[in-house]
N, C-alpha and C positions, 0 to 999 in steps of 0.2 A: 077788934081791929088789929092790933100788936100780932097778936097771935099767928094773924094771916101773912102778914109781912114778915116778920119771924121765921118763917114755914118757907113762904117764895126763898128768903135769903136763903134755910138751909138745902132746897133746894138744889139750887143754882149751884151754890157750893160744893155740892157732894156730887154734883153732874160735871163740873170744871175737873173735881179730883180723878172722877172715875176717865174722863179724855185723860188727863194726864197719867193717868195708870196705862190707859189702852197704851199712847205712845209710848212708854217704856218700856209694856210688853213684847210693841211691833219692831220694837227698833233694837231690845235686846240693852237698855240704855241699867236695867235694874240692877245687873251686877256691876257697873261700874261706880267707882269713884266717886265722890262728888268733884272734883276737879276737873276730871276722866268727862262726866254729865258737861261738865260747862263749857268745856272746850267742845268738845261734838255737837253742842246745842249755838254755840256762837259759830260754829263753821257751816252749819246747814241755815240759820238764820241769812250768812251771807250769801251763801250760792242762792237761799232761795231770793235774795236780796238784788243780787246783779242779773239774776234772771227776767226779774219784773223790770230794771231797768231797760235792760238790752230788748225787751218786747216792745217796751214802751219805746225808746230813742231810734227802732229800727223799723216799729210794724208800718209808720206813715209811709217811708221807703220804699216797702214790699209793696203794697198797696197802689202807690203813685208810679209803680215800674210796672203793675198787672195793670193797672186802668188805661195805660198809656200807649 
């Protein structure tokens, strides 16, 4: 039973590494920095950050100006 659970963990884990490898292949993120990474990685966290906001605080809006 260990065994199997063991197995899902490693897994999952090596499926998380490999998305994290894709992104820093697509993005070109591999030769940088680690600093260089963190800052590019906190700057697209927030654009995609106020993106979802501004959908969200604005779609009722859009919606309530089409319906009306």
């Amino acid at each position: 039973m260990e065994s199997s659970a063991t197995n899902n963990e490693k897994g999952f884990s090596n499926y998380i590494s490999t998305k994290i490898y894709q992104y820093e292949l697509q993005t070109a993120l591999y030769m940088l920095e680690p600093w260089e990474k963190a800052l590019f990685n906190t700057i697209m966290i927030s654009l995609v950050g106020l993106s979802f906001l501004t959908m969200y605080q604005y779609t009722p809006v859009i919606f309530s100006k089409l319906l009306a």
